[in-house]
C-alpha positions in Angstrom: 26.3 221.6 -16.8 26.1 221.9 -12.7 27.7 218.9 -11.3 28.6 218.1 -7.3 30.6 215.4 -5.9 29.6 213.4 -3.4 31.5 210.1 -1.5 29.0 206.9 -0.4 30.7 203.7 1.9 28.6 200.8 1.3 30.1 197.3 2.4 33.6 198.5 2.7 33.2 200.6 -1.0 33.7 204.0 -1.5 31.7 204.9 -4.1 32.2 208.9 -6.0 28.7 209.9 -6.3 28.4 212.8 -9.1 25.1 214.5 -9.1 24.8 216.8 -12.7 21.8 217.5 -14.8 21.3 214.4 -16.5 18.1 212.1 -16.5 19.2 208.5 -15.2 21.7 206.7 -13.0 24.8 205.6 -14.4 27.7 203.2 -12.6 30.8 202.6 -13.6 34.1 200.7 -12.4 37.3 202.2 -13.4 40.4 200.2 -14.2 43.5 199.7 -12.8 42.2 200.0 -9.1 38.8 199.8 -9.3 37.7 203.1 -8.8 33.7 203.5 -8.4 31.5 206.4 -10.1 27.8 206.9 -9.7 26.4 209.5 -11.7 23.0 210.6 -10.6 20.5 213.1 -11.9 20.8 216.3 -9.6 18.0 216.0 -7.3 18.0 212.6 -6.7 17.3 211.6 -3.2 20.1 210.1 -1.2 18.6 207.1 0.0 17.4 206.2 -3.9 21.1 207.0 -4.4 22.3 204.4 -1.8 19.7 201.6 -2.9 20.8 202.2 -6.3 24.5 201.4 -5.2 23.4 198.3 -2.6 21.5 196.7 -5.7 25.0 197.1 -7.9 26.8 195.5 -5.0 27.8 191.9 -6.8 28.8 193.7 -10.0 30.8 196.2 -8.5 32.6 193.6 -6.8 33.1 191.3 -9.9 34.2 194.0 -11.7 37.1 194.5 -8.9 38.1 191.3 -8.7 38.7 191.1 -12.7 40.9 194.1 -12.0 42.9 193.2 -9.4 43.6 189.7 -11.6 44.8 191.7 -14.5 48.3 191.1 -14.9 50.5 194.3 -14.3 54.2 194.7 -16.1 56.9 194.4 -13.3 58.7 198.0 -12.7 61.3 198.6 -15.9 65.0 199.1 -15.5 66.0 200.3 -18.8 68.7 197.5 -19.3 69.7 195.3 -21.9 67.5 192.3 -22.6 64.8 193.7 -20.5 61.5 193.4 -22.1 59.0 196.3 -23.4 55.7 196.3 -25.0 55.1 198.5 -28.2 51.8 198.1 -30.3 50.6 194.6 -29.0 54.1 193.3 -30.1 56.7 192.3 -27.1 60.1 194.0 -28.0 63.9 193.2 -26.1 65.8 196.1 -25.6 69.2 196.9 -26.2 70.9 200.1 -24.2 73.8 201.6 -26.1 75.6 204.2 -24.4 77.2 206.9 -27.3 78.0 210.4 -27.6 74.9 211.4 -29.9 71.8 212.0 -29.4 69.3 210.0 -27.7 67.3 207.9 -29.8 65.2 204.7 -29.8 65.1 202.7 -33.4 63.1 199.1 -33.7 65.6 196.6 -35.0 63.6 193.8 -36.1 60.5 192.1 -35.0 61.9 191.5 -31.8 64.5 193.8 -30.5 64.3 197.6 -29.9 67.9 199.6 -29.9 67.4 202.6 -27.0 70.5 205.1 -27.6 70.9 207.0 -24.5 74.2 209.6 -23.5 77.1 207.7 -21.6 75.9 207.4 -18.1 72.4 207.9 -18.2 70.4 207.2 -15.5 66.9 205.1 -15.4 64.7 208.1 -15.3 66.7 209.4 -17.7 66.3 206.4 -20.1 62.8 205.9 -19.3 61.8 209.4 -20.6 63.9 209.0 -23.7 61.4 205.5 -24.3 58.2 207.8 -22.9 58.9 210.5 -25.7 59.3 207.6 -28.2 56.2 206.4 -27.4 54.2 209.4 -27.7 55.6 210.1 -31.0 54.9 206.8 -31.7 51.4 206.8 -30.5 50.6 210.9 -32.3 51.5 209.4 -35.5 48.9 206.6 -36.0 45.6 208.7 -34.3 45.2 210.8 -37.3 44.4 208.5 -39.9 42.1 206.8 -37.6 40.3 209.9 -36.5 40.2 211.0 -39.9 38.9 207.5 -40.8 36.0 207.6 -38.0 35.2 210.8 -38.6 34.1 209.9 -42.5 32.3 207.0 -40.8 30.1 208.5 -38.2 30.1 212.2 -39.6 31.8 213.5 -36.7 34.7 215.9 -36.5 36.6 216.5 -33.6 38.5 219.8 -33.2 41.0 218.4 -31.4 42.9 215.3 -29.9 45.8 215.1 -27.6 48.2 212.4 -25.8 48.5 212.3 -22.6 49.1 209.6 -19.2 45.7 209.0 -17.6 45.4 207.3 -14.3 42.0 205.9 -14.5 41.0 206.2 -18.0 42.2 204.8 -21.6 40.4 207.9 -22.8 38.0 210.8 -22.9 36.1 212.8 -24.4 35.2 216.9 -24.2 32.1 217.2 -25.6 31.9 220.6 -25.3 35.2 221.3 -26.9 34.7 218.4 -29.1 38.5 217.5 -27.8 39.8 214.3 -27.2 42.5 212.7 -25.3 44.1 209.4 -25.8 46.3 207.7 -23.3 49.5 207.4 -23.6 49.8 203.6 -22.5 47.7 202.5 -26.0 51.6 203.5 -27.7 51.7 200.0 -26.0 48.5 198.2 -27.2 47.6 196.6 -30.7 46.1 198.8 -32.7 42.8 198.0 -32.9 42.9 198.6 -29.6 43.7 202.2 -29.8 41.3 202.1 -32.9 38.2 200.8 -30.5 39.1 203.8 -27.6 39.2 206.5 -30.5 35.9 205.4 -31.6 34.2 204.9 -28.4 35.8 208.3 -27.6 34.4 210.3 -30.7 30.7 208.0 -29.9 30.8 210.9 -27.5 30.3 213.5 -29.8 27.1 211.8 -30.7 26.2 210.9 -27.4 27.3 212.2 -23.8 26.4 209.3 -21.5 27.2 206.0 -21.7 23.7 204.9 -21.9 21.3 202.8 -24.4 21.8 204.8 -26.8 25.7 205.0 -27.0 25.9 201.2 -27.2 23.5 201.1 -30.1 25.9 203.7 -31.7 28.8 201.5 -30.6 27.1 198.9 -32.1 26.0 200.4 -35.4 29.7 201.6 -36.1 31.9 198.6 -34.3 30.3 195.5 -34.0 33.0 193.8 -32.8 34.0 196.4 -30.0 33.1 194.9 -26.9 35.9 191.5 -28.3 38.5 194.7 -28.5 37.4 196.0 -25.2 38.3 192.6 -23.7 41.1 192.1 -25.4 42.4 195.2 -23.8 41.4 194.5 -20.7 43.4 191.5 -20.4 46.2 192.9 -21.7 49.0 193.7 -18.8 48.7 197.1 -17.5 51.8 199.4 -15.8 52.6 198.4 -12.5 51.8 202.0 -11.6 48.2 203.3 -12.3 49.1 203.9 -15.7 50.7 207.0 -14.7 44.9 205.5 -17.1 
């Protein structure tokens, strides 16, 4: 598939324009920042293009203003008492210095023990808690892939973790790979559960359009409550970096 990339300013927007051979226009708003995409079929003319946008103008800018309100998580130290997110559930964490290796255990329901070498610094502590999270995060996809798959008679051929600055997920249907952001280690699960499905939707259907809500719809009635939900969910103070 051809695609070109274009940039539109309308009303103080800069809009990515994406021409690629498909048959309609689609917008979209990108959490955390807002980011704007027009997809547009090749050929399209660019003053269509730019009425398009003009006519999108009050949702656009709704859609950025519930961004910018989204609460974000202030910047993490890695100390003692200092409060973390893992799967929905708000943790405290306790830093213990020792000679071993570097380790994070859950305590109880509450507290999260993060075992670090004496003298570690706060990058060094944060990656020990990012690698946690990732194995975290790799151990609950499969079953849920595995569960979708049956579901929808799909099959992916592969699935990875990763940090995404602008997107919870995606989807090469090409490839039939998918990638899940790393950030959902932090999110309830069904969360993750809704992105994994929306992502492997994709594998049905390429665009967001009529047709992939239907499918959306068939297979997860509820998932527009669990998109919500994880929209109002705190995101990282830095873009996610979905």
């Amino acid at each position: 598939m051809s695609t070109s990339i274009e940039q539109l300013h309308i009303a103080n927007l800069d809009i990515d324009v994406i021409r690629k051979d498909i048959k309609n226009m689609h917008l979209a708003v990108y959490p955390p920042t807002g980011r704007i995409r027009l997809a547009a079929p090749s050929r399209t003319d660019d003053e269509v293009i730019r009425l398009f946008a003009i006519s999108k103008l009050a949702w656009i800018k709704r859609h950025i203003k519930n961004f910018k309100s989204q609460a974000r998580e202030t910047p993490r130290d890695f100390v003692s008492g200092e409060s973390h997110y893992f799967q929905g559930r708000r943790y405290l964490i306790n830093v213990i210095e020792h000679d071993g290796r570097n380790k994070v255990e859950i305590k109880n329901h509450k507290e999260i023990n993060l075992f670090v070498k004496n003298g570690a610094s706060k990058s060094e502590k944060a990656k020990v808690f990012k690698e946690w999270y990732r194995k975290e995060l790799k151990a609950q996809i499969p079953e849920i892939i595995e569960k979708w798959e049956k579901v929808m008679d799909v099959k992916a051929q592969a699935w990875g973790v990763k940090h995404m600055r602008t997107k919870w997920g995606t989807c090469n249907t090409i490839e039939k790979r998918i990638w899940i952001n790393l950030e959902l280690a932090k999110k309830p699960k069904n969360c993750l559960e809704y992105i994994i499905v929306h992502e492997l939707v994709h594998l049905l259907e390429r665009s967001h359009n009529d047709r992939f809500i239907a499918l959306m719809n068939k297979f997860m009635p509820k998932w527009r409550a669990h998109r919500d939900e994880l929209n109002k969910l705190p995101v990282s103070h830095t873009d996610w970096g979905y």
